[in-house]
LUMKE-668822 format. One record per residue (C-alpha): residue number from 1; chain; x, y, z. Coordinates in steps of 0.02 Angstrom, whole numbers, plus 50000, padded with zeros to 5 digits. Last residue first. Layout:
BEGIN
    k  c   east  north     up
  NUM  A      X      Y      Z
...
REM end
This chain:
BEGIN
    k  c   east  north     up
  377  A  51389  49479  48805
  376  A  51210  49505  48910
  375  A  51240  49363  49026
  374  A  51424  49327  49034
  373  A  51449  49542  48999
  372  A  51323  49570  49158
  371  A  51432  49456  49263
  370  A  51590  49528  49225
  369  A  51541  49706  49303
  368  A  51474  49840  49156
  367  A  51311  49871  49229
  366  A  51368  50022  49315
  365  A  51453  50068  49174
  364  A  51316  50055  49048
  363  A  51214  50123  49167
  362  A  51330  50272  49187
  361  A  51362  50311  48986
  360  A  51172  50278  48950
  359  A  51119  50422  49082
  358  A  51274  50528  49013
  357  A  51196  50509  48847
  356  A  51047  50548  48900
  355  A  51074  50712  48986
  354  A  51163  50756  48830
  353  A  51010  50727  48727
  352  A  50910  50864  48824
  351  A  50782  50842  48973
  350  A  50670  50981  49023
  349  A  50648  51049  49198
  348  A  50811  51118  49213
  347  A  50914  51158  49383
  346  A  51090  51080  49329
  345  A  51042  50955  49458
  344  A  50887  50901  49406
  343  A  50928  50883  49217
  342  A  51059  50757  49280
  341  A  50946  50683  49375
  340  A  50809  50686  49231
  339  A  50935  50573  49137
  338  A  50949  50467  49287
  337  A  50766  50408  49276
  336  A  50765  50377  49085
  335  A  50935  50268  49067
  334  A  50855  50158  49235
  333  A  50693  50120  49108
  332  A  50824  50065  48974
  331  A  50890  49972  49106
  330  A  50736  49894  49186
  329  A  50699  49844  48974
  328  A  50871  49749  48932
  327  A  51005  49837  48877
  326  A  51105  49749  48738
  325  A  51104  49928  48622
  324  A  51085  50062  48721
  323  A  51173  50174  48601
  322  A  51048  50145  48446
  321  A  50908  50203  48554
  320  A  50971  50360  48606
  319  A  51035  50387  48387
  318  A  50866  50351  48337
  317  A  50781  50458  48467
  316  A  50896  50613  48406
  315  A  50793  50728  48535
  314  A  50748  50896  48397
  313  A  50616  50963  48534
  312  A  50678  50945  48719
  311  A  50589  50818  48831
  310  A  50461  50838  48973
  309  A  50469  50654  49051
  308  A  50286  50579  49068
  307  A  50283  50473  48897
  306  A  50469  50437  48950
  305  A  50461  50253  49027
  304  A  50329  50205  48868
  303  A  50419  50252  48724
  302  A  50594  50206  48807
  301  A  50504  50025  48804
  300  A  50422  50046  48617
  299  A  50598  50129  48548
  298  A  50690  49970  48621
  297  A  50557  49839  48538
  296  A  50609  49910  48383
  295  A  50794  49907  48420
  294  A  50786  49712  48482
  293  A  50757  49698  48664
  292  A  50837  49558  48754
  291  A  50765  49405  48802
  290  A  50594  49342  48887
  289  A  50599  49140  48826
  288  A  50413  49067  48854
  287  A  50412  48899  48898
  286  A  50233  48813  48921
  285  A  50273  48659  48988
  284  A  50260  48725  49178
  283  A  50142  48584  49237
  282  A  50063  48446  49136
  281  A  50189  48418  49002
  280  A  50359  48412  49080
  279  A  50453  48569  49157
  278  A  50427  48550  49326
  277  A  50507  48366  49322
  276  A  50651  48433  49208
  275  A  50743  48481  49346
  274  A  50796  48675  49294
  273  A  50981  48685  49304
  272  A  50980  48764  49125
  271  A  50815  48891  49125
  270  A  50927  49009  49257
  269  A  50870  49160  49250
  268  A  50696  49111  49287
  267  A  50503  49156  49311
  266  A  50345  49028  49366
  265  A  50178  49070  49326
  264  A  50057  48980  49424
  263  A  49863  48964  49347
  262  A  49713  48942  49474
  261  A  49560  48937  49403
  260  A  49515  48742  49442
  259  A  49676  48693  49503
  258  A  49624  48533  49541
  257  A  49661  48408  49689
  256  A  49747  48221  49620
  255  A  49917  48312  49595
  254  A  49988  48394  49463
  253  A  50016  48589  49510
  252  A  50012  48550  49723
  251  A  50113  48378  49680
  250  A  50235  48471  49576
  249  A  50255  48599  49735
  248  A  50252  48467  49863
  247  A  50396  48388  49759
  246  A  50487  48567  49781
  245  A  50465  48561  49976
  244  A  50527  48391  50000
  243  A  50694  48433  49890
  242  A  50725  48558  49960
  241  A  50728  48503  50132
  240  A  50850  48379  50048
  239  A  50945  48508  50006
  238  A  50957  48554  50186
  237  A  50992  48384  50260
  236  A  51125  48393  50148
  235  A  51163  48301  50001
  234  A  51149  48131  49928
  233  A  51048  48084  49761
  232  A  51043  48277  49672
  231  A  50899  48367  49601
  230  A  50907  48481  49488
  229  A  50842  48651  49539
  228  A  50682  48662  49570
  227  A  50639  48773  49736
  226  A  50802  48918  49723
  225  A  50784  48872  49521
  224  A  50607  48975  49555
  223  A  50661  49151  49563
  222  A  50495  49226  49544
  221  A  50344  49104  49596
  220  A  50197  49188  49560
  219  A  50020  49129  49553
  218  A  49878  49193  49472
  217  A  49708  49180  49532
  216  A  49533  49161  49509
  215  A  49514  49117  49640
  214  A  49551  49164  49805
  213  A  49498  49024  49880
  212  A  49582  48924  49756
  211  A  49745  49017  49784
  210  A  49738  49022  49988
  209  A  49745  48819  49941
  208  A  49905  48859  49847
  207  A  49999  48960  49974
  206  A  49941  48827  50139
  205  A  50018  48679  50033
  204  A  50169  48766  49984
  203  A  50190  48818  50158
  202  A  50149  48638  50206
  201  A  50288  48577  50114
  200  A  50431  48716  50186
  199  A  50361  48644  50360
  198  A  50396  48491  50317
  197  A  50581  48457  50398
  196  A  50619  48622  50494
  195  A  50701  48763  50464
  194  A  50591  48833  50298
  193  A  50613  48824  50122
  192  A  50467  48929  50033
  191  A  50556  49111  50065
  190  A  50685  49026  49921
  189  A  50546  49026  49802
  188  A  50500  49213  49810
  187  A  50320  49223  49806
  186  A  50167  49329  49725
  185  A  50016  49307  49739
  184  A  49897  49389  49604
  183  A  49715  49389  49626
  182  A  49644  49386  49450
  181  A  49547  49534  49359
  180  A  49587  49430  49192
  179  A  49679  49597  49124
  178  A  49752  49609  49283
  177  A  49820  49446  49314
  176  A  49899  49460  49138
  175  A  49966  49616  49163
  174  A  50038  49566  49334
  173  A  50129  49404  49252
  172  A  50180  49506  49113
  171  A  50269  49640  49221
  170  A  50352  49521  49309
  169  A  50444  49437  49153
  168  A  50479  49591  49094
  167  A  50667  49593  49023
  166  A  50743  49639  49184
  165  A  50856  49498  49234
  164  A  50895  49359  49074
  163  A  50766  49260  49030
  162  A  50642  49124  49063
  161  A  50461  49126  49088
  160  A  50401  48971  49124
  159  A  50189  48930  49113
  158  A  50069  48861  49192
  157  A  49919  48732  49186
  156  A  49907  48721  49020
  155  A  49722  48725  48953
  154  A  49599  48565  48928
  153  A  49555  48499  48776
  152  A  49371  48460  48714
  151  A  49355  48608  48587
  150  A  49179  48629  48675
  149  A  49272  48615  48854
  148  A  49409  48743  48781
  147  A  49267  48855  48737
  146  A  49158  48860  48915
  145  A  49337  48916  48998
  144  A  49314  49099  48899
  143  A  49397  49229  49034
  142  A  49495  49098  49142
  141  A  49547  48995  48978
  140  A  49597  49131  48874
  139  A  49678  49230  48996
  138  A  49802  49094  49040
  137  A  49908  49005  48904
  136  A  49843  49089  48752
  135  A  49854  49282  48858
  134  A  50046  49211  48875
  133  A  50103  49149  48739
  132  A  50033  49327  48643
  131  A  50105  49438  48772
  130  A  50286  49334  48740
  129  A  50265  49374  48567
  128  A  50232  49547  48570
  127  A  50339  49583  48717
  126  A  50445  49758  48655
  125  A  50332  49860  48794
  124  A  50242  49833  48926
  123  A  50121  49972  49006
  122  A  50001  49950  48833
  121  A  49958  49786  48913
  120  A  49894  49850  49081
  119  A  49954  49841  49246
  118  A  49848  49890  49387
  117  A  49897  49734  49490
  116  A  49770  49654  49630
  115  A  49880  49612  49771
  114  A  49956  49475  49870
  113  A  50127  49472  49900
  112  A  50156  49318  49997
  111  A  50268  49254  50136
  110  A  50201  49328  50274
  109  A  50034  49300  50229
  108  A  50059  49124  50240
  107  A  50058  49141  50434
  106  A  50026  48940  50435
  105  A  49845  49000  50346
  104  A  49713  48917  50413
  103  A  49765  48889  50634
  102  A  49691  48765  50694
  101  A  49546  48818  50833
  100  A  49629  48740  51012
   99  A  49600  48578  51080
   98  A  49657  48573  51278
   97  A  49751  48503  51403
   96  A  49861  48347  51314
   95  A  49989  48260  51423
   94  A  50168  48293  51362
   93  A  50225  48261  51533
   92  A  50353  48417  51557
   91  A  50292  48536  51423
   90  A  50118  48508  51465
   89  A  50014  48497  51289
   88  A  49904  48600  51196
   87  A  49812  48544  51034
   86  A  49802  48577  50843
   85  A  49691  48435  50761
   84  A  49745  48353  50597
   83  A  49720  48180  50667
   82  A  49545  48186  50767
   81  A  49518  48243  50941
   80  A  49343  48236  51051
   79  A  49381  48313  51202
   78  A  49411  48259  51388
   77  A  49572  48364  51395
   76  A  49668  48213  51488
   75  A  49727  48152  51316
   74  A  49876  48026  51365
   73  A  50045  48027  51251
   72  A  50101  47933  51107
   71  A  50238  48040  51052
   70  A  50326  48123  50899
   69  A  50480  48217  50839
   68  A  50470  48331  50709
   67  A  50537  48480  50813
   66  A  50368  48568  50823
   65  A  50306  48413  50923
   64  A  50208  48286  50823
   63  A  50070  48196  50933
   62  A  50019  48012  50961
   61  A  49847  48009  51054
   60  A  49781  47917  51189
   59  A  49599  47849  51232
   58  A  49609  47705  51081
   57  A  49742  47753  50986
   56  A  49712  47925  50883
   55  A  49834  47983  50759
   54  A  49930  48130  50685
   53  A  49875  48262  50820
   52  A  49981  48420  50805
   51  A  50103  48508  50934
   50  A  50059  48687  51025
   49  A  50178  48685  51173
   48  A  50100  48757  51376
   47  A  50207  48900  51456
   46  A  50241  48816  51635
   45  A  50169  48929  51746
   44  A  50261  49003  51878
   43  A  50237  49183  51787
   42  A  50076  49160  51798
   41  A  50074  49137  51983
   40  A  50164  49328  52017
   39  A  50040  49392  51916
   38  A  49898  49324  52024
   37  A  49994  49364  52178
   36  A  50020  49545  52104
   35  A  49836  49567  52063
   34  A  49770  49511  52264
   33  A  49899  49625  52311
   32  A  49843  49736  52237
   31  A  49648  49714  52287
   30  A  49693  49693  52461
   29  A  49782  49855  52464
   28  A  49630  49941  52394
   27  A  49515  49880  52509
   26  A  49636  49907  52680
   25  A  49641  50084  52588
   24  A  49440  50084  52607
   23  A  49442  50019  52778
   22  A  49566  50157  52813
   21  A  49464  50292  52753
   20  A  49274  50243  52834
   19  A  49387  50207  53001
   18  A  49440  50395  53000
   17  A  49264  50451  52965
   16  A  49212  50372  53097
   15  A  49326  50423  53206
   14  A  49325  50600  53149
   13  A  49118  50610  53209
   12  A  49141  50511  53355
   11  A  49265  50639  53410
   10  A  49171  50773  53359
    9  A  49015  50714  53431
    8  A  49113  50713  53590
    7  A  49138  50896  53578
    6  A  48969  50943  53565
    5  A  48926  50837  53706
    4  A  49050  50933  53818
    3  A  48975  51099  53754
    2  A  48823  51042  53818
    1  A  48664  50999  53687
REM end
């Protein structure tokens, strides 16, 4: 092969190779831009609306927007709807595209607590009574249900635990749920109320059927004059949001579907403004009254919070206890924390009566605001 040969080779050669190169980066370009068009086309789309089928006419369908508002409206998704259904519709037209899965739980997770508690009977303190009411009222009947069917009766449904704030009503609706190795959901009643009319309803509806298929569990509804207060004949549109959402929550504990082991515990301050529909025989007519500790229930509370708590030999218990006189049990249990604070920062490890004292000097203190002396006197 000539030299001139040679050389043309070469030029073939980075030709070639040259044309290999840009038809790959004519590939790659392609493919971008190819990406970016796609991109830039979803982001012309009209975002579709999830709405709810409540009846079927014919070939059309009358929907419920999230707003409340409904339309009769043309199914062009070729599928077989019923009323209940979760769908997709065009913003503009309202026609219906597409039947998607519905959706269990209405994000009632978000609202709940739900946990299995790990506290046990000896953990609560001063409650005799109350701990008595309420293993009667609920652990009987989910741990022995084949004797109340014998007797021929059937158990309460719930139960009210009313008091003033801090005297253990949450601690004997975990105990209680753990002794009977119950789910226990927990809710704060004024999370139930939503923004719009009947969603706060099907929350209730969504919390309680998550309760039978959880079962057997306990349900919690702290703070529960926020949901059934009395109600009034003419208010807002927001009380009478209320209003829905509380008689979905009498229906839900007395209505034509059974509890089966399901037993709500409900938990007040405020027994007085109470409507007496949640109260009457056949939901929450069990009424157990949480006050304050007496001086032997007192010694059993400060027993249990300082069990842990390395204490000084000679402590005048009798003379503690006789100074926190009107606290209720989270207070007596607040006296305990700060007085290994003050131990803390004089750099002991044990705790001495003056540490107590001081402890029982600031709570009182701190507690000492008009509303504490309405409620405690």
């Amino acid at each position: 092969m000539t030299a001139k040969d040679k050389e043309m080779e070469k030029v073939i050669y980075s030709y070639t190779t040259s044309s290999n190169e840009l038809e790959e980066e004519n590939k790659i370009l392609k493919e971008t831009i190819k990406k970016l068009k796609e991109e830039l086309d979803s982001f012309k789309k009209t975002p579709l609306m999830i709405c709810t089928v409540k009846d079927i006419i014919e070939k059309k369908a009358i929907i419920q927007i999230p707003n409340g508002n409904q339309f009769y409206v043309e199914n062009t998704s070729k599928e077989r709807l019923k009323p209940g259904d979760s769908v997709l519709v065009d913003q503009k037209s309202l026609a219906i595209i597409k039947k998607i899965p519905k959706s269990k739980k209405f994000s009632v997770e978000s609202f709940v607590i739900i946990e299995k508690p790990t506290i046990n009977w000896k953990d609560i303190g001063g409650l005799k009574d109350q701990t008595l009411d309420i293993k009667e009222v609920v652990e009987l009947p989910l741990q022995k249900p084949e004797l109340f069917k014998k007797v021929g009766i059937k158990p309460p449904k719930g139960i009210l635990l009313h008091g003033p704030p801090g005297t253990g009503k949450t601690l004997l609706a975990k105990a209680v749920a753990a002794s009977t190795d119950s789910t226990f959901i927990e809710i704060v009643a004024s999370e139930l109320v939503q923004k719009f009319i009947g969603e706060g309803a099907k929350l209730v509806k969504e919390v309680f059927q998550l309760a039978r298929e959880k079962a057997p569990a306990v349900v919690f509804i702290d703070e529960i004059d926020a949901l059934a207060s009395k109600r009034i004949e003419v208010g807002t549109s927001g009380e009478r949001e209320v209003q829905r959402t509380f008689m979905q929550l009498l229906a839900e504990i007395d209505g034509f579907k059974p509890l089966d082991n399901v037993k709500i515990i409900g938990a007040t301050n405020r027994k007085d403004i109470l409507d007496p529909a949640v109260t009457r025989p056949g939901r929450l007519d069990r009424l157990i009254h949480c006050g304050l500790p007496d001086e032997k229930s007192r010694k059993e509370i400060f027993k249990i919070h300082s069990k842990d708590m390395t204490l000084e030999k000679g402590l005048p218990y009798k003379d503690i206890i006789k100074r926190m006189e009107n606290f209720s049990g989270a207070e007596i249990k607040s006296v305990c924390t700060e007085a290994g604070y003050f131990a803390i920062r004089e750099n002991r490890t044990s705790i001495n009566k003056q540490d107590f004292y001081k402890a029982i000097a600031k709570v009182r203190q701190e507690e000492g605001s008009e509303e504490h002396k309405r409620m405690f006197g």
